[in-house]
C-alpha positions as CSV (number, residue, x, y, z in Angstrom):
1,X,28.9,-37.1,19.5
2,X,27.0,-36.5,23.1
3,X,30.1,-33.6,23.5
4,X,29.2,-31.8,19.8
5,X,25.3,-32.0,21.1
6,X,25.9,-30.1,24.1
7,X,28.5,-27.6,22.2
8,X,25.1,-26.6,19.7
9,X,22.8,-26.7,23.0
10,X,25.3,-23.8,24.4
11,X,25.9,-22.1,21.4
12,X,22.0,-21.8,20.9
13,X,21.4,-20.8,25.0
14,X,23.9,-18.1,24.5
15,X,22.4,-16.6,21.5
16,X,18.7,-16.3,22.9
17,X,20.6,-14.9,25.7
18,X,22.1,-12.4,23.7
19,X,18.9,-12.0,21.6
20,X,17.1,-10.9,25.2
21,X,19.9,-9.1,27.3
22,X,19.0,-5.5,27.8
23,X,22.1,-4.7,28.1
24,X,22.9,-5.2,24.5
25,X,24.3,-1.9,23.0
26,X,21.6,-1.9,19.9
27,X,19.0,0.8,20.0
28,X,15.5,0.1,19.9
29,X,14.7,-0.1,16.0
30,X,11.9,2.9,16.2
31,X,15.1,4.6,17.1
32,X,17.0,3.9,14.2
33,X,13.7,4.7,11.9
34,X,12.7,8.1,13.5
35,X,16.6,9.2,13.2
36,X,16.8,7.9,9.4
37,X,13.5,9.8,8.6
38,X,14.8,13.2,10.6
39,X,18.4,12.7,8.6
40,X,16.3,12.6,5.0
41,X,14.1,15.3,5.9
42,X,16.9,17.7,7.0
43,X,19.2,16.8,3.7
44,X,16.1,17.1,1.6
45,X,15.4,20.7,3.0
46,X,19.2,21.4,2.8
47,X,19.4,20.6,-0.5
48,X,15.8,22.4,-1.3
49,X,17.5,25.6,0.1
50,X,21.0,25.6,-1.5
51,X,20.5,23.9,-4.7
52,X,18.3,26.0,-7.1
53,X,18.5,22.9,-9.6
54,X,17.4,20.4,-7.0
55,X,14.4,22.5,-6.2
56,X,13.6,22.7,-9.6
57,X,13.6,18.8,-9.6
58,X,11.9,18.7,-6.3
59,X,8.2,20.5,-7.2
60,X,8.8,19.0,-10.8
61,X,8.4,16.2,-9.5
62,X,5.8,16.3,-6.5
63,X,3.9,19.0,-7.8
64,X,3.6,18.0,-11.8
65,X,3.8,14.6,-11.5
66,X,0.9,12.1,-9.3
67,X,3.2,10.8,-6.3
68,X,2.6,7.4,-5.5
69,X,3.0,7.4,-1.5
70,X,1.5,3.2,-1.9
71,X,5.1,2.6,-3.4
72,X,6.7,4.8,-1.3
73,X,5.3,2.7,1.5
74,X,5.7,-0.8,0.0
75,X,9.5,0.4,0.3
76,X,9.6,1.5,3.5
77,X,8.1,-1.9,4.8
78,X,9.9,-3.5,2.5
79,X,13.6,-2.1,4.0
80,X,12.1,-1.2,7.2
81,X,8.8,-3.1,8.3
82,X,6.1,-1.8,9.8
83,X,5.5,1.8,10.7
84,X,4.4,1.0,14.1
85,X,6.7,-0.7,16.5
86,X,3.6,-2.3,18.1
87,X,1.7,-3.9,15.2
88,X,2.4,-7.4,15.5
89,X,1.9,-7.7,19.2
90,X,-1.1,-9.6,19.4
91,X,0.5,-12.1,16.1
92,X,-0.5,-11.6,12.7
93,X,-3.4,-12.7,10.9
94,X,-4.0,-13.4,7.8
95,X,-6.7,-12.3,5.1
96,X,-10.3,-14.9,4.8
97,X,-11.0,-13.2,1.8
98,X,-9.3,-14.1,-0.9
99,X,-11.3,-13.7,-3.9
100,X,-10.3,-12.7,-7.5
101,X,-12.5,-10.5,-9.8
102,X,-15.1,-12.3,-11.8
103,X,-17.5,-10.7,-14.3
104,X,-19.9,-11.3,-16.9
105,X,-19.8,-8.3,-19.6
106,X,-17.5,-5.5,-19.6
107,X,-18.0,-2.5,-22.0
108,X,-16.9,1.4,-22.5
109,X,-18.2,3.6,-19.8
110,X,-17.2,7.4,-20.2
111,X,-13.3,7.4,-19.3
112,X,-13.3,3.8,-18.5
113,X,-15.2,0.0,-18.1
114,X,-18.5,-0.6,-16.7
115,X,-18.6,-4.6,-16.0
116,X,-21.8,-6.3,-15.1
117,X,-21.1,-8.7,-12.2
118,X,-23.3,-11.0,-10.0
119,X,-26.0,-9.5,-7.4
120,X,-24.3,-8.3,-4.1
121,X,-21.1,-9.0,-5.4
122,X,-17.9,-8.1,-2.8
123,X,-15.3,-6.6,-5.0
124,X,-11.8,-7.5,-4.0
125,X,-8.5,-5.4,-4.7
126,X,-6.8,-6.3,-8.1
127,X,-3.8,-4.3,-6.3
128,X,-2.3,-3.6,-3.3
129,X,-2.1,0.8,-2.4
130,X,-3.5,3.5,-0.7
131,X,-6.6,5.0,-1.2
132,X,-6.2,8.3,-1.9
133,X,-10.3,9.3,-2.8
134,X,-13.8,9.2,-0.9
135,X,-16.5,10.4,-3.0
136,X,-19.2,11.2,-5.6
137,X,-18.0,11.1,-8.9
138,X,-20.0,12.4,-11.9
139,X,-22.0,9.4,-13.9
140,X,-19.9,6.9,-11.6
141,X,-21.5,7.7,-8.2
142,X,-19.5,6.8,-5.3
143,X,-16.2,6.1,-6.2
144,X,-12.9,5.4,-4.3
145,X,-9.8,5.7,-5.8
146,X,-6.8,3.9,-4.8
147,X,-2.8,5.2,-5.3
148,X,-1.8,1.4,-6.9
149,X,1.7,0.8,-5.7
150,X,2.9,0.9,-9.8
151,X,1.6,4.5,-9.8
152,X,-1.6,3.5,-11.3
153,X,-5.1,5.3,-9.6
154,X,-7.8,2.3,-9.8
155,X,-11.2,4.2,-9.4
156,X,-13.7,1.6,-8.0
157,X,-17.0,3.0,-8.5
158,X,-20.9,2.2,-7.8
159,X,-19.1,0.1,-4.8
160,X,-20.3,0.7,-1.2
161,X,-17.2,0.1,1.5
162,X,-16.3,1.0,4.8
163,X,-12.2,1.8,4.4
164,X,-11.2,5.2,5.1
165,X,-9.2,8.0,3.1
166,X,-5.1,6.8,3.3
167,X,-6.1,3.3,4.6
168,X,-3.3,1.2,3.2
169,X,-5.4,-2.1,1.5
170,X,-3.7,-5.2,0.6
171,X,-4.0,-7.1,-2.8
172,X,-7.0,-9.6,-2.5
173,X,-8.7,-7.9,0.4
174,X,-12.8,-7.4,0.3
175,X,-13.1,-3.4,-0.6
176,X,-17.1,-3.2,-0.6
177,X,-20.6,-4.4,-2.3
178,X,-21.4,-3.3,-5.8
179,X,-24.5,-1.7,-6.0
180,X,-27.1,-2.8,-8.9
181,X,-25.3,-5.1,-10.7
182,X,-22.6,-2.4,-12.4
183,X,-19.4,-1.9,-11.3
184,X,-17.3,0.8,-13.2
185,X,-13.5,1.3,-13.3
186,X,-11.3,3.6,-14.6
187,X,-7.4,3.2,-14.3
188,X,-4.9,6.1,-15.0
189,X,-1.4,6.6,-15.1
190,X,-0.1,10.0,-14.8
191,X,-2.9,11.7,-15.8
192,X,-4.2,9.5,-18.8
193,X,-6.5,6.9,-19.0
194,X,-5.2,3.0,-19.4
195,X,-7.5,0.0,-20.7
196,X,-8.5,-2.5,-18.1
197,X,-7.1,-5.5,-19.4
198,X,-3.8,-5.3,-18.4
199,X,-5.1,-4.7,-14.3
200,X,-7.1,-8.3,-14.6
């Protein structure tokens, strides 16, 4: 028994020695990611060149239709992990916020809802993307749309926040205060307006 003990004790020294020997023959894995991105960019413009029906697919797509770059990078994390080598050197942390969305009325507003909710109320994300718009909106006031990672744009309006244009926000996260009471949301999917309830 003592013998098959110290057989696991060995096998299990060896591997974290293996784990930390720089003389291992794997490369770094920003390595692998910045040659796998430089391989897809030069087929893409290959292909973008020499295939007239490939290009036609190409702006077809990116131009006529609304990208999502949130699902493009839920993949890549997914596959790949994170985008910078260095993120998780300090440990991670996780998320005090963790609120879900709680209002009081909700009724028609222009292209979307306006929902009455409690005095200083901080508005958490119903879903997890990119946000893709900063800004005054017409009848909403300042608005910020997010790129959903389903391809859905959630505009979050009347909200004051401190996130920045391509900031990459996290399901459940605090995105700002509502001003006066009145939040008002509009989702869209390629181009046309969705009702609320299936985003609560």
């Amino acid at each position: 028994m003592e013998l098959e003990i110290e057989k696991v004790r060995q096998s299990i020294r060896k591997k974290k020695y293996q784990d930390v020997n720089p003389d291992t023959k794997a490369p770094p894995i920003y390595i692998t990611k910045f040659l796998c991105t430089v391989i897809l960019t030069l087929l893409s413009l290959i292909g973008l060149k020499k295939s007239s029906s490939f290009q036609e697919i190409f702006y077809k797509e990116v131009y006529e239709k609304n990208f999502s770059f949130a699902s493009v990078q839920s993949l890549y994390q997914k596959y790949f992990g994170s985008t910078l080598p260095f993120e998780n050197l300090f440990g991670s942390t996780q998320p005090v916020f963790s609120e879900k969305f709680v209002y009081t009325e909700a009724e028609p507003y222009l292209d979307g809802t306006k929902f009455t909710v409690s005095n200083q109320y901080l508005m958490p994300i119903l879903e997890s993307g990119m946000v893709v718009f900063i800004g005054e909106k017409e009848g909403y006031g300042n608005t910020i749309i997010i790129q959903q990672v389903d391809g859905t744009d959630a505009w979050y309006s009347n909200v004051t926040s401190n996130v920045k244009l391509y900031d990459y926000i996290e399901k459940g996260d605090v995105l700002g205060e509502v001003q006066e009471n009145y939040l008002y949301m509009v989702f869209q999917k390629n181009g046309t307006t969705v009702g609320y309830e299936k985003y609560m």
